[in-house]
C-alpha positions in Angstrom: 102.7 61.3 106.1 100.7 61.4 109.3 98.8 58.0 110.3 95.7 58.4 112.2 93.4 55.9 113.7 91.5 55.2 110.8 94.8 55.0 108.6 96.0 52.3 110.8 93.0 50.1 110.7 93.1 50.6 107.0 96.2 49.2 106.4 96.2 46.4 109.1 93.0 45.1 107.2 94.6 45.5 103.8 97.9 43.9 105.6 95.7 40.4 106.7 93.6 40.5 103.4 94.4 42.7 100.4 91.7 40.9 98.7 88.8 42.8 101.2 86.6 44.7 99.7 86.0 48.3 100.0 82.8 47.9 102.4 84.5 45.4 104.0 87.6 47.8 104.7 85.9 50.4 105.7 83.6 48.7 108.2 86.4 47.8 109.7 88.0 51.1 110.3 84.6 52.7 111.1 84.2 54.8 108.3 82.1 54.7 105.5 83.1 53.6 102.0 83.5 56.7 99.8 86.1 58.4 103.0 87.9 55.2 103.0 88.6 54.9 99.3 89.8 58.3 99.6 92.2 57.3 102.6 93.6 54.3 100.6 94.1 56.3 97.5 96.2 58.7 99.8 98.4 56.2 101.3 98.9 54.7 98.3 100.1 58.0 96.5 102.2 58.8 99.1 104.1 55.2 98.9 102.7 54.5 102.2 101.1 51.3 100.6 103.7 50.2 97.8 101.5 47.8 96.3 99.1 44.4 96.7 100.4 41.0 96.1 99.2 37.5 96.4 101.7 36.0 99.1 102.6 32.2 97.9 102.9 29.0 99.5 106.9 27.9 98.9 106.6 24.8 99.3 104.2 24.2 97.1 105.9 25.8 94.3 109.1 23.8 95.3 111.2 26.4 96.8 110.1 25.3 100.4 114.0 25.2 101.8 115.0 29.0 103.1 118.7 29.9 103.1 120.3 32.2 105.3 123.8 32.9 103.6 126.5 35.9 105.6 128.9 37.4 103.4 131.8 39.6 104.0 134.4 41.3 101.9 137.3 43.0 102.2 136.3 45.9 99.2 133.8 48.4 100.6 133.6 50.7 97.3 131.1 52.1 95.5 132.1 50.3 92.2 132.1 46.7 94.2 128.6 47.4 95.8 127.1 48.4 92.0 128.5 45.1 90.8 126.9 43.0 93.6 124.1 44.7 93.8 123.5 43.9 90.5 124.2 40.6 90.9 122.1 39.8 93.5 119.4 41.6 91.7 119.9 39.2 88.5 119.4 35.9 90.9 115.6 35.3 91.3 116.1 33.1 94.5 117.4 35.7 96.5 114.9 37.1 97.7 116.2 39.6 100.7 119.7 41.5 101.3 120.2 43.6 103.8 123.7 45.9 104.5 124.8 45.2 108.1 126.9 46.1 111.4 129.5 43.8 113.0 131.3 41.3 112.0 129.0 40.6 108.7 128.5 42.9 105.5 125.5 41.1 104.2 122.6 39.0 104.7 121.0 37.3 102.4 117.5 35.1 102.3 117.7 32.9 99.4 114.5 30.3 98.5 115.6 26.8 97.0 113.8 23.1 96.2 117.4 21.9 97.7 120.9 22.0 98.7 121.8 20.8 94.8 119.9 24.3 94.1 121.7 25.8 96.7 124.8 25.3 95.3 124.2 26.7 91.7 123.1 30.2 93.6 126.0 30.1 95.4 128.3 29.3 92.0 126.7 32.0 90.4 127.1 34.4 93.3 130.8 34.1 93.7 131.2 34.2 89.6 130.0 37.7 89.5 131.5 39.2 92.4 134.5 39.1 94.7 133.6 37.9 97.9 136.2 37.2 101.1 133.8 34.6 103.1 130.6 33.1 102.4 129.0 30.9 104.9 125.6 29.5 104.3 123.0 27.9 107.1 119.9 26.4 106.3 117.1 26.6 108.2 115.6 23.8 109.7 112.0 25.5 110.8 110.5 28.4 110.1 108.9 29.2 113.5 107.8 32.6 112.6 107.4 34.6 109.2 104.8 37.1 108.5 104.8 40.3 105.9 102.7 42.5 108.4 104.5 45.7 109.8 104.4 46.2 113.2 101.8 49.8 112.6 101.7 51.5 116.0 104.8 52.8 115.8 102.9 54.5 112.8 100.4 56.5 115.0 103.5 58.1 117.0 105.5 59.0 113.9 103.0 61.7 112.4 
Protein backbone atom coordinates (compact mmCIF):
# COMPACT_ATOMS: atom_id res chain seq x y z
CA UNK A 1 0.00 0.00 0.00
CA UNK A 2 1.24 3.46 -0.84
CA UNK A 3 1.84 5.91 2.30
CA UNK A 4 1.33 9.48 1.71
CA UNK A 5 1.85 12.45 3.88
CA UNK A 6 -1.34 12.39 5.50
CA UNK A 7 -0.99 8.47 6.07
CA UNK A 8 2.15 9.00 7.86
CA UNK A 9 0.91 11.62 10.23
CA UNK A 10 -1.95 9.31 10.84
CA UNK A 11 -0.20 6.58 12.03
CA UNK A 12 2.66 8.50 13.91
CA UNK A 13 -0.30 10.10 16.05
CA UNK A 14 -2.07 6.73 16.41
CA UNK A 15 1.70 5.32 17.23
CA UNK A 16 2.20 8.07 20.38
CA UNK A 17 -1.54 7.79 21.41
CA UNK A 18 -4.00 5.13 20.13
CA UNK A 19 -6.38 6.49 22.59
CA UNK A 20 -6.70 10.15 20.33
CA UNK A 21 -9.70 10.83 19.16
CA UNK A 22 -10.78 11.17 15.63
CA UNK A 23 -10.75 15.11 15.60
CA UNK A 24 -7.78 14.97 17.39
CA UNK A 25 -6.13 12.71 14.68
CA UNK A 26 -7.08 14.36 11.98
CA UNK A 27 -6.08 17.87 13.15
CA UNK A 28 -2.99 16.54 13.34
CA UNK A 29 -2.59 15.27 9.84
CA UNK A 30 -4.41 18.37 8.43
CA UNK A 31 -7.41 16.79 7.29
CA UNK A 32 -10.75 16.87 8.33
CA UNK A 33 -12.48 14.07 10.27
CA UNK A 34 -14.74 12.18 7.90
CA UNK A 35 -11.33 11.81 5.12
CA UNK A 36 -9.32 10.65 8.02
CA UNK A 37 -11.69 7.97 9.29
CA UNK A 38 -11.62 6.85 5.88
CA UNK A 39 -7.68 6.74 5.72
CA UNK A 40 -7.56 4.81 9.09
CA UNK A 41 -10.15 2.35 7.93
CA UNK A 42 -7.90 1.80 4.90
CA UNK A 43 -4.73 1.14 6.65
CA UNK A 44 -6.29 -0.90 8.88
CA UNK A 45 -7.90 -3.22 6.10
CA UNK A 46 -4.89 -3.48 4.40
CA UNK A 47 -2.93 -4.78 7.73
CA UNK A 48 -1.02 -1.62 7.63
CA UNK A 49 -2.31 -0.93 11.30
CA UNK A 50 -2.52 -4.58 12.80
CA UNK A 51 -4.31 -3.43 15.74
CA UNK A 52 -4.49 -0.93 19.09
CA UNK A 53 -3.18 -2.03 22.43
CA UNK A 54 -2.74 -0.50 25.77
CA UNK A 55 1.20 -0.82 26.28
CA UNK A 56 1.90 -1.86 30.07
CA UNK A 57 4.18 -0.85 32.64
CA UNK A 58 6.41 -4.30 33.51
CA UNK A 59 7.43 -3.47 36.43
CA UNK A 60 4.54 -2.81 37.82
CA UNK A 61 2.89 -6.01 36.97
CA UNK A 62 6.08 -7.76 38.33
CA UNK A 63 7.80 -8.81 35.20
CA UNK A 64 10.11 -5.74 35.32
CA UNK A 65 13.49 -7.99 34.65
CA UNK A 66 14.06 -8.42 30.57
CA UNK A 67 16.00 -11.48 29.40
CA UNK A 68 17.98 -11.71 26.47
CA UNK A 69 18.56 -15.59 25.89
CA UNK A 70 20.79 -16.85 22.25
CA UNK A 71 20.16 -20.28 21.27
CA UNK A 72 21.63 -22.47 18.76
CA UNK A 73 21.10 -25.90 17.45
CA UNK A 74 22.55 -28.24 15.49
CA UNK A 75 18.92 -29.49 13.64
CA UNK A 76 17.74 -26.93 11.08
CA UNK A 77 14.52 -28.92 9.88
CA UNK A 78 11.27 -28.09 9.25
CA UNK A 79 9.89 -30.62 11.79
CA UNK A 80 12.44 -29.15 14.65
CA UNK A 81 11.37 -25.44 13.83
CA UNK A 82 7.39 -26.59 14.14
CA UNK A 83 8.17 -28.07 17.52
CA UNK A 84 9.96 -24.94 18.81
CA UNK A 85 7.99 -22.76 17.45
CA UNK A 86 5.29 -24.14 19.15
CA UNK A 87 6.98 -24.09 22.14
CA UNK A 88 7.93 -20.87 22.39
CA UNK A 89 4.45 -19.87 21.39
CA UNK A 90 3.06 -21.98 24.58
CA UNK A 91 5.41 -19.83 27.03
CA UNK A 92 3.70 -16.48 27.91
CA UNK A 93 6.97 -14.79 28.99
CA UNK A 94 8.60 -14.88 25.79
CA UNK A 95 7.64 -12.28 24.35
CA UNK A 96 9.97 -11.84 20.99
CA UNK A 97 11.91 -14.49 18.71
CA UNK A 98 13.58 -13.63 16.02
CA UNK A 99 15.55 -16.28 13.24
CA UNK A 100 19.09 -14.93 12.81
CA UNK A 101 22.49 -14.81 10.83
CA UNK A 102 25.94 -15.74 12.31
CA UNK A 103 26.92 -17.48 14.87
CA UNK A 104 23.24 -17.57 16.66
CA UNK A 105 19.93 -19.23 15.44
CA UNK A 106 17.66 -17.40 17.77
CA UNK A 107 16.93 -14.59 19.86
CA UNK A 108 14.76 -14.50 22.30
CA UNK A 109 13.19 -11.52 24.77
CA UNK A 110 11.74 -13.12 27.69
CA UNK A 111 9.92 -10.89 30.71
CA UNK A 112 10.36 -12.31 34.37
CA UNK A 113 9.74 -10.90 38.25
CA UNK A 114 13.31 -12.82 38.69
CA UNK A 115 16.13 -15.05 38.04
CA UNK A 116 14.05 -18.01 40.12
CA UNK A 117 11.45 -17.19 37.22
CA UNK A 118 14.03 -17.30 34.84
CA UNK A 119 14.94 -20.50 35.48
CA UNK A 120 11.49 -22.26 35.19
CA UNK A 121 11.28 -20.62 31.41
CA UNK A 122 14.40 -21.92 30.74
CA UNK A 123 13.36 -25.69 32.24
CA UNK A 124 10.47 -25.54 30.31
CA UNK A 125 12.21 -24.40 27.08
CA UNK A 126 14.79 -27.20 26.93
CA UNK A 127 11.91 -29.83 28.03
CA UNK A 128 10.13 -29.30 24.74
CA UNK A 129 12.76 -28.97 22.40
CA UNK A 130 16.34 -30.07 21.54
CA UNK A 131 18.59 -27.34 21.85
CA UNK A 132 22.67 -27.44 21.42
CA UNK A 133 23.58 -24.11 23.58
CA UNK A 134 21.54 -21.83 25.45
CA UNK A 135 23.06 -18.79 27.00
CA UNK A 136 21.04 -16.26 28.84
CA UNK A 137 22.09 -12.38 29.79
CA UNK A 138 20.10 -10.26 31.72
CA UNK A 139 19.85 -6.88 31.22
CA UNK A 140 20.86 -4.53 33.61
CA UNK A 141 19.07 -1.14 32.01
CA UNK A 142 16.83 -0.63 29.59
CA UNK A 143 18.27 2.52 28.05
CA UNK A 144 16.01 2.61 25.05
CA UNK A 145 12.65 0.68 24.19
CA UNK A 146 9.82 2.13 22.25
CA UNK A 147 7.04 0.31 19.94
CA UNK A 148 7.03 3.24 17.28
CA UNK A 149 8.28 2.27 13.70
CA UNK A 150 10.61 4.32 12.27
CA UNK A 151 7.62 5.69 9.19
CA UNK A 152 9.69 7.64 6.65
CA UNK A 153 10.98 4.84 5.18
CA UNK A 154 7.14 4.45 4.53
CA UNK A 155 6.79 7.56 2.23
CA UNK A 156 9.67 6.06 -0.16
CA UNK A 157 8.19 2.54 -0.27
CA UNK A 158 4.88 3.50 -2.16
Amino acid sequence: MAIDEFDRRILAALQGDATLSIAEIAERAGLSPTPCWRRIQKLERSGVIRKRVALLDRKQLNAGVTVFIAIRTSQHTLAWLEKFQKAVADIPEIVDVYRMSGEIDYLLRALVPDITAYDAVYKKLISRVDLTDVSSMFAMEEIKSTTEIPLDFALASG
